[in-house]
C-alpha positions as a printed NumPy array, in Angstrom:
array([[101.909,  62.137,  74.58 ],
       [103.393,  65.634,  75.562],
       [105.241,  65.43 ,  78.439],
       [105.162,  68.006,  81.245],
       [107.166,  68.767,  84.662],
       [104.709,  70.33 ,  87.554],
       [107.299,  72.133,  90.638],
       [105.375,  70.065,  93.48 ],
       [105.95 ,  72.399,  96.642],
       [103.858,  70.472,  98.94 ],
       [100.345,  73.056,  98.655],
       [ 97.587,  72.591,  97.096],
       [ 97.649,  74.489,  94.153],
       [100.787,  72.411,  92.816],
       [ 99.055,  69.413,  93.915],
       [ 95.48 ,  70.459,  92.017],
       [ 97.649,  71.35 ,  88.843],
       [ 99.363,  68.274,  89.001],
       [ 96.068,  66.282,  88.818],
       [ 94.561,  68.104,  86.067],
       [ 97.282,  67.606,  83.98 ],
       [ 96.952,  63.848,  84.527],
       [ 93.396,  64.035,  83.69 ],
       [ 94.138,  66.183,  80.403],
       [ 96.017,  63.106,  79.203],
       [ 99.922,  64.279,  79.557],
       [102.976,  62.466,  80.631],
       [103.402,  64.192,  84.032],
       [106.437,  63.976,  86.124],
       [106.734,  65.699,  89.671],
       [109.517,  67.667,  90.906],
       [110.036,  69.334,  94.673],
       [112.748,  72.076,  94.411],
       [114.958,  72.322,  97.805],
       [115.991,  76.052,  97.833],
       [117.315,  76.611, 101.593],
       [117.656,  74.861, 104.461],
       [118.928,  77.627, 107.03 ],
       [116.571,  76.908, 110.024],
       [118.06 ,  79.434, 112.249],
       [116.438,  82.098, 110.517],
       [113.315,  80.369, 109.746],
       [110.373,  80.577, 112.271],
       [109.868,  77.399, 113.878],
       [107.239,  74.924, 112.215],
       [106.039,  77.871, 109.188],
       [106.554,  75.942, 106.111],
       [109.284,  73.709, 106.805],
       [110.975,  72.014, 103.244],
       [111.037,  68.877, 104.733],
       [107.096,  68.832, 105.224],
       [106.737,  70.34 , 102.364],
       [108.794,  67.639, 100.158],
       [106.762,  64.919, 102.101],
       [103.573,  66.17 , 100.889],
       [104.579,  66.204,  97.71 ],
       [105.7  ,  62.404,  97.582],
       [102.309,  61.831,  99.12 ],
       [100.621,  63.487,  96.373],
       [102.911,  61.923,  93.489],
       [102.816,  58.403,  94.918],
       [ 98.452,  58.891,  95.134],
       [ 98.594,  60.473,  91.717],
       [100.495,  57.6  ,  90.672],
       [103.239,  59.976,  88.76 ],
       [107.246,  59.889,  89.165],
       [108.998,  61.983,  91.608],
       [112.284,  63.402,  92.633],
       [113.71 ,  66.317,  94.264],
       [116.238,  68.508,  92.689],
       [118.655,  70.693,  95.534],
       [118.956,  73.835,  93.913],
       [120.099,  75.416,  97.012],
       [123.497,  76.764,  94.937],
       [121.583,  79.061,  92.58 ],
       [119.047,  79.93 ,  94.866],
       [121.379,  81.636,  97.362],
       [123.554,  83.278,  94.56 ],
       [120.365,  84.1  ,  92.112],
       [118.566,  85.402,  94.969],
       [119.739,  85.723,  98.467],
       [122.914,  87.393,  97.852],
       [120.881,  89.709,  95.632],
       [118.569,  90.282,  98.238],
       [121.485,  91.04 , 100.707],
       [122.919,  93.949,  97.66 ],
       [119.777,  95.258,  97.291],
       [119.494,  95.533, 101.109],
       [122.509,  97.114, 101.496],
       [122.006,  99.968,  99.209],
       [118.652, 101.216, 101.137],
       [116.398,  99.807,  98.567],
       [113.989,  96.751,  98.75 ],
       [114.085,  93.855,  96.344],
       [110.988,  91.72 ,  95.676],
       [112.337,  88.155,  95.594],
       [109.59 ,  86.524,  95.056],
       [109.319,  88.045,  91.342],
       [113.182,  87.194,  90.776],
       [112.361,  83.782,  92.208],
       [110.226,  83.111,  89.374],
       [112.797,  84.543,  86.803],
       [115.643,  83.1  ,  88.054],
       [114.667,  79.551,  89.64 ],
       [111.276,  78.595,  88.668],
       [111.412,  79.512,  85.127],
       [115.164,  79.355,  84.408],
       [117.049,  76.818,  85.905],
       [114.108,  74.87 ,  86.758],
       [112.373,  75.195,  83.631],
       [116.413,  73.921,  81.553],
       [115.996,  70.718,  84.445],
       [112.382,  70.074,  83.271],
       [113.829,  70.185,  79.24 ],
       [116.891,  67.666,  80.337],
       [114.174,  65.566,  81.447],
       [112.662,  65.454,  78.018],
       [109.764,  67.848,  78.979],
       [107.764,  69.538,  75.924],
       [106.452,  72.281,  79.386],
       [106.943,  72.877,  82.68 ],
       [103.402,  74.037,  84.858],
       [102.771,  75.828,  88.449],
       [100.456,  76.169,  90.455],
       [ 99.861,  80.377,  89.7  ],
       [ 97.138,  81.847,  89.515],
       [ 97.365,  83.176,  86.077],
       [ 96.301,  81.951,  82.499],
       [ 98.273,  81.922,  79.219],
       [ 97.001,  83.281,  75.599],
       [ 98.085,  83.149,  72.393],
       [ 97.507,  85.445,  69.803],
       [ 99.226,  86.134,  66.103],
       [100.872,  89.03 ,  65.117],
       [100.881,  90.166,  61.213],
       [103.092,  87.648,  59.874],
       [101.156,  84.6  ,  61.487],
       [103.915,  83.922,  64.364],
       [102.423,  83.239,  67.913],
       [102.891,  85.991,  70.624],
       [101.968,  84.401,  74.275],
       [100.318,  86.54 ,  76.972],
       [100.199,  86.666,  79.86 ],
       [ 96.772,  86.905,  81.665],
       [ 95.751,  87.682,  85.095],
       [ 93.809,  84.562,  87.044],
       [ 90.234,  84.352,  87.193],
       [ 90.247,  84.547,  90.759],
       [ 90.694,  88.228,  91.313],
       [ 91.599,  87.467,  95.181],
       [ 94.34 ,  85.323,  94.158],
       [ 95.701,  86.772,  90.994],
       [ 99.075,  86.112,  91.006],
       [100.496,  87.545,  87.49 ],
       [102.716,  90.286,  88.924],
       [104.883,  87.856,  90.489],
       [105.637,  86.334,  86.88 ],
       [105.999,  89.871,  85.475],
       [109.545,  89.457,  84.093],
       [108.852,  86.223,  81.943],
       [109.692,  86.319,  78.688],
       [108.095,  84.819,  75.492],
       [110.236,  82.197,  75.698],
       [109.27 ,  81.034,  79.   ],
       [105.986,  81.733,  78.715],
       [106.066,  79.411,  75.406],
       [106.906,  76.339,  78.182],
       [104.593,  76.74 ,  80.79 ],
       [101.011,  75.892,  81.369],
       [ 98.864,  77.373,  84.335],
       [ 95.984,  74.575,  84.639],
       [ 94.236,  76.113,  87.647],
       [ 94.162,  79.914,  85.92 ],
       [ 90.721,  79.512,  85.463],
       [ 89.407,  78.284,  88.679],
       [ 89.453,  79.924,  92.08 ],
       [ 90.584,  79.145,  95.22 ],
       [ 87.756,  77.029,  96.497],
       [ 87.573,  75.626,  93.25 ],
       [ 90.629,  74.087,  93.694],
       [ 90.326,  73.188,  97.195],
       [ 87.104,  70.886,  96.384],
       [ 88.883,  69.563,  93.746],
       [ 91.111,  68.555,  96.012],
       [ 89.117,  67.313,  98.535],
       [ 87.207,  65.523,  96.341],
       [ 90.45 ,  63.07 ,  95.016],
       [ 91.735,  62.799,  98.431],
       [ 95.03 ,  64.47 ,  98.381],
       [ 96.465,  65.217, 101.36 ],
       [ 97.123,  68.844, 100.946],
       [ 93.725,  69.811, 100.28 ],
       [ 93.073,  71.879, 103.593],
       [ 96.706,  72.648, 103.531],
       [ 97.093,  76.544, 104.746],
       [ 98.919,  78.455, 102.254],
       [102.691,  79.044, 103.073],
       [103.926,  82.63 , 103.604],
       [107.002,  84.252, 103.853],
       [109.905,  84.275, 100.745],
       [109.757,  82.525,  98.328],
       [110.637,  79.088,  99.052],
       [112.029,  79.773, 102.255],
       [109.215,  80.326, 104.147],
       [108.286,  82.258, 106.889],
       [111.455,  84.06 , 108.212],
       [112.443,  87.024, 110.856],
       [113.682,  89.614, 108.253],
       [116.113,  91.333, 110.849],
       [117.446,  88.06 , 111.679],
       [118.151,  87.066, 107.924],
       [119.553,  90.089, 106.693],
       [121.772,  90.168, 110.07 ],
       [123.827,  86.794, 108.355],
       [125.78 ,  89.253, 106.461],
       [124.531,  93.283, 107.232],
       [125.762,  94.041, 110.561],
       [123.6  ,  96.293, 113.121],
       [125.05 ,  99.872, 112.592],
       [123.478, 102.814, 115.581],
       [121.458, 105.304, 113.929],
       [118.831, 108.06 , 114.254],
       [115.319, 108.28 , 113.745],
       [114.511, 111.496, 112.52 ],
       [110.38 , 112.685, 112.252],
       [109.515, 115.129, 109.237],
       [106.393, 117.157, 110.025],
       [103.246, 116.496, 108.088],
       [103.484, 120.116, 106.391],
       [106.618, 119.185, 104.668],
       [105.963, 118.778, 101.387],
       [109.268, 118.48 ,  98.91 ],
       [107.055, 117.41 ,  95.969],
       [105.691, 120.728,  96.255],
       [106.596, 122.892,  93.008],
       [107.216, 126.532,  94.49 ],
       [108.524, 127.895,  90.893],
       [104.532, 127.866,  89.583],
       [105.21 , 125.469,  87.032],
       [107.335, 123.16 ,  84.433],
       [108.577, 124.271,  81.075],
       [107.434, 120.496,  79.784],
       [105.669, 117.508,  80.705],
       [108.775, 115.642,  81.   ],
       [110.473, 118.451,  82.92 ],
       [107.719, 117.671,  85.208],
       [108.087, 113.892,  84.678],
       [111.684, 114.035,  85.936],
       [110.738, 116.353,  89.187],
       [108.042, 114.514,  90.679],
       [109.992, 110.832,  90.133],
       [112.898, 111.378,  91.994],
       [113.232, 110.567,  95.672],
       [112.765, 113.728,  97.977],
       [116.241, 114.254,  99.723],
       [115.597, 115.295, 103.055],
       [117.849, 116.646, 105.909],
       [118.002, 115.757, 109.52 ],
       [117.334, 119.722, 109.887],
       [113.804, 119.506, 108.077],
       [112.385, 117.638, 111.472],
       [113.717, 116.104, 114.658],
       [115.599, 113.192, 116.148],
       [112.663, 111.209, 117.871],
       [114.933, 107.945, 118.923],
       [117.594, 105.646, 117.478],
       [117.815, 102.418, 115.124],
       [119.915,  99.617, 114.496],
       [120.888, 100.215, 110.975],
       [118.754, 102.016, 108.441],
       [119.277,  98.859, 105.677],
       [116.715,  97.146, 107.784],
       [113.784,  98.887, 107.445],
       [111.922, 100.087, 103.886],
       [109.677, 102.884, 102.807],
       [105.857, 102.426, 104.626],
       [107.075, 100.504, 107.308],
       [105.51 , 100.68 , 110.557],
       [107.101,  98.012, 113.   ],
       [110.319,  97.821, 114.554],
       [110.586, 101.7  , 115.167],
       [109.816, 101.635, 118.768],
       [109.163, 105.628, 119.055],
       [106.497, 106.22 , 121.52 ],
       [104.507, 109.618, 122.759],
       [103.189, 109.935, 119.101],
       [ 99.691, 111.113, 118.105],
       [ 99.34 , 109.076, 115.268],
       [101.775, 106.195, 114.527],
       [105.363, 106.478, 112.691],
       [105.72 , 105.084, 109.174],
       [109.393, 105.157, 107.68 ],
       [108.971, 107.741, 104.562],
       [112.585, 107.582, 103.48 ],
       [116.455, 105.655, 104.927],
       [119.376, 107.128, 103.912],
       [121.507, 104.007, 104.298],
       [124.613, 106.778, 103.586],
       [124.558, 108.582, 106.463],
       [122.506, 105.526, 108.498],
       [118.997, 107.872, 108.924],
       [115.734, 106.847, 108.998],
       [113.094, 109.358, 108.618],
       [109.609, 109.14 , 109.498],
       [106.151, 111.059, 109.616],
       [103.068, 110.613, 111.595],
       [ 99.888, 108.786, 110.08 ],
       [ 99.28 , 106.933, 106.698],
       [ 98.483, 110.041, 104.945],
       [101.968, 112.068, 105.676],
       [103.188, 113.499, 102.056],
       [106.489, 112.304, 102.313],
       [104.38 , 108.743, 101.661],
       [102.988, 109.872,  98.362],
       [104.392, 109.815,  95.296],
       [102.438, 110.176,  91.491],
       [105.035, 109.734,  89.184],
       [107.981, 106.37 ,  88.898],
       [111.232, 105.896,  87.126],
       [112.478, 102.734,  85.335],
       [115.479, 102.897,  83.825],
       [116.396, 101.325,  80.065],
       [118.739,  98.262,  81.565],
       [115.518,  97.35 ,  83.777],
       [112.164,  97.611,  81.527],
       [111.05 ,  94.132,  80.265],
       [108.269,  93.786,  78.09 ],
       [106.473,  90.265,  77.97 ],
       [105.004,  91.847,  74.941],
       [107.962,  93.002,  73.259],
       [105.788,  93.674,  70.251],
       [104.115,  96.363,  71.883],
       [107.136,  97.96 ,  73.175],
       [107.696, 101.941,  72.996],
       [109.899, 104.17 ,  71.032],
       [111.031, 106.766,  72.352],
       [108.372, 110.184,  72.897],
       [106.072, 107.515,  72.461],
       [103.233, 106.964,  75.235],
       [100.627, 104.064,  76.116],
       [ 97.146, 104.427,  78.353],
       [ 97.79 , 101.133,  80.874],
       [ 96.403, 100.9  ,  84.521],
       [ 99.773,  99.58 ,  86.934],
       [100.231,  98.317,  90.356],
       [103.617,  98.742,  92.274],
       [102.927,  95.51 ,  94.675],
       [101.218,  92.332,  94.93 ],
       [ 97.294,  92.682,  95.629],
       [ 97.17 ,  96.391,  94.852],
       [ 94.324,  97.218,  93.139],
       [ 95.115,  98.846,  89.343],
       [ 95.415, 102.236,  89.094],
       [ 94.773, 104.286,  86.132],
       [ 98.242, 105.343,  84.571],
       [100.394, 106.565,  81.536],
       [103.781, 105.415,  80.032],
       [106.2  , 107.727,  78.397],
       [109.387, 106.697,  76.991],
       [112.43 , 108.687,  77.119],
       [115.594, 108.389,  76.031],
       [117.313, 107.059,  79.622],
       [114.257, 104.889,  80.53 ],
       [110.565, 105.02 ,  81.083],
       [108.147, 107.169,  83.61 ],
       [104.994, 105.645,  84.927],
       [103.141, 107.962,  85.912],
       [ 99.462, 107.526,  87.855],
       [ 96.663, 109.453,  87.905],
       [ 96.439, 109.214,  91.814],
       [ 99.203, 109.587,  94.544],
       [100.793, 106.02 ,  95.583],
       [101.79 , 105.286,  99.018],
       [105.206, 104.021,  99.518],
       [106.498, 103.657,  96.49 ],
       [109.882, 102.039,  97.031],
       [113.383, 101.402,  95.258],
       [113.707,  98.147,  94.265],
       [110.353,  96.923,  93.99 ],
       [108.945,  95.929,  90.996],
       [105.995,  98.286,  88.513],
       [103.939,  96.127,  86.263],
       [101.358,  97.313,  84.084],
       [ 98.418,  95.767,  82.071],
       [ 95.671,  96.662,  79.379],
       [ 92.895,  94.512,  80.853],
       [ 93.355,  91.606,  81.784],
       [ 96.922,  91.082,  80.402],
       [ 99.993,  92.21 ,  81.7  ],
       [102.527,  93.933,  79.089],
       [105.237,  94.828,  81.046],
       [107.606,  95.453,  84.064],
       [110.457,  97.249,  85.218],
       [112.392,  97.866,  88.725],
       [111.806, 101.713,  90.195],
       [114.725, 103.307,  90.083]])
């Protein structure tokens, strides 16, 4: 009998996978990772571990399956949190719920579950695994998006590797959400009507300012607005000697100047706020709304336009640089000059857009074939053919 380790978080999707593995006929252990246990930064009663852990022993105990919880609490504040506070600190935005799954829940995790004498480990994502063989006969897994479009949840397990992917099963990939809730309901588990937790990964729902404030201290600051008929993606010379000329222009982040607009009020440190953002600027008198467009964490700026559809928003064209592409297809990786038809997202939920790789010598461009709003340093680009994803990298 295969044996197999399911991270029980407490929700129903861990719970529903845990069952069906049962039910398939393997040897199924349950195990509740404790990540953090900071409450001062955590809102009060939004997904609270200890709650959370409960529910799990509920579910174990009515599943009739062992249980323990592992206190990885160490790796998850060096892995990710201190990341999150670099990342922070150099103006760009990190996406810790994609290292989360890299770093935690299918690294150290995953070596746990194989100390434990576990053939896989299994979440509760909503994504499926395939196999396929390449020309020698050896097995190539992929990675495939849920069949619940609304809950699709491969981009957040973008930076697995074949490896990985070669331990893990995704038993509710092919149901959807309601699917799973009945199923639920119908075995009486007590996390059936269980609302979905939000917030960072593992840590729940948390004021951002008043996490990254542990260690970034509040630094005075203008807000600058850049008018809406400032356009520095505009290309005034009439044209690019080559495509990759063109490539290289349109990737890079606009520099602006506090002399290309005007100081409209002040800020607390521009290594709070990210690209898009709308909240926390407190700049009144407006007609249409501010959105941050750019932070120069350098010279502590924020600069901001009015409305969604300001051009400093919109960008067509990304940069990933060699040291951060990851293929979970490394089969179908790219030489360089070469080029690939995909359709890529920049964040969770974002409907695909049409796109095209090209590979250069210093990285890879990603470039769409319609403007992107807020595309932001930091953040994670994944791209598909279908319905499987291929790759990933971090925008440079």
């Amino acid at each position: 009998m295969k044996k197999v380790v399911v991270g029980l978080s407490g929700g129903v999707d861990s719970s529903v996978t845990a069952y069906l593995l049962k039910q398939q006929g393997y040897d199924v252990i349950g195990l509740f990772m404790k990540n953090w246990h900071d409450e001062s930064v955590t809102l009060s009663n939004e997904c609270p571990w200890l709650e959370d852990s409960n529910d799990a022993l509920i579910v174990a105990e009515k599943l009739g399956i062992p249980f323990q919880t592992v206190d990885l609490s160490e790796e998850y504040k060096e892995k990710i949190v201190d990341y999150m506070f670099r990342e922070y600190e150099m103006g760009r935005t990190p996406n810790p719920d994609v290292l989360c799954n890299r770093e935690i829940k299918f690294d150290v995790f995953l070596d746990i579950a194989l100390q434990l004498g576990a053939d896989f480990v299994a979440t509760g994502h909503y994504c499926r695994k395939g196999i396929v063989q390449d020309a020698e006969g050896n097995e190539i897994y992929q990675l495939l998006a849920g069949v619940d479009t609304n809950k699709d949840q491969s981009y957040f397990l973008c930076q697995l590797s074949q490896e990985q992917l070669s331990k893990t099963l995704f038993p509710i990939g092919e149901l959807t959400k309601p699917e799973v809730r009945e199923i639920a309901k119908e075995n009486q588990l007590v996390t059936a009507n269980k609302k979905d937790s939000q917030g960072l990964c593992f840590i729940g729902k948390v004021s951002l300012p008043d996490f990254l404030q542990q260690k970034l201290k509040p630094k005075n600051g203008v807000i600058v607005e850049i008018p809406n008929d400032l356009d520095l993606y505009k290309n005034t010379e009439g044209g690019y000697a080559s495509l990759m000329e063109e490539m290289a222009h349109m990737s890079k982040k606009p520099k602006y100047s506090p002399l290309d607009g005007k100081v409209v009020g002040q800020h607390q440190g521009a290594h709070f706020f990210t690209k898009g953002q709308r909240k926390g600027l407190d700049v009144g008198g407006t007609k249409e709304p501010l959105f941050v467009i750019d932070t120069d964490v350098e010279e502590n700026i924020i600069y901001t336009g009015q409305g969604k559809a300001h051009p400093g928003l919109y960008r067509r064209t990304l940069f990933v640089s060699n040291g951060e592409i990851h293929w979970v297809r490394p089969d179908l990786a790219l030489a360089v000059d070469e080029q690939m038809e995909v359709q890529a997202r920049i964040r969770y939920r974002q409907p695909l857009v049409k796109a095209i790789l090209y590979k250069v010598d210093s990285g890879l461009y990603v470039d769409f074939t319609q403007k992107q709003s807020a595309i932001t340093e930091g953040q994670f680009v994944a791209w598909y053919q279908e319905d499987e994803l291929l790759g990933s990298g971090v925008i440079a």
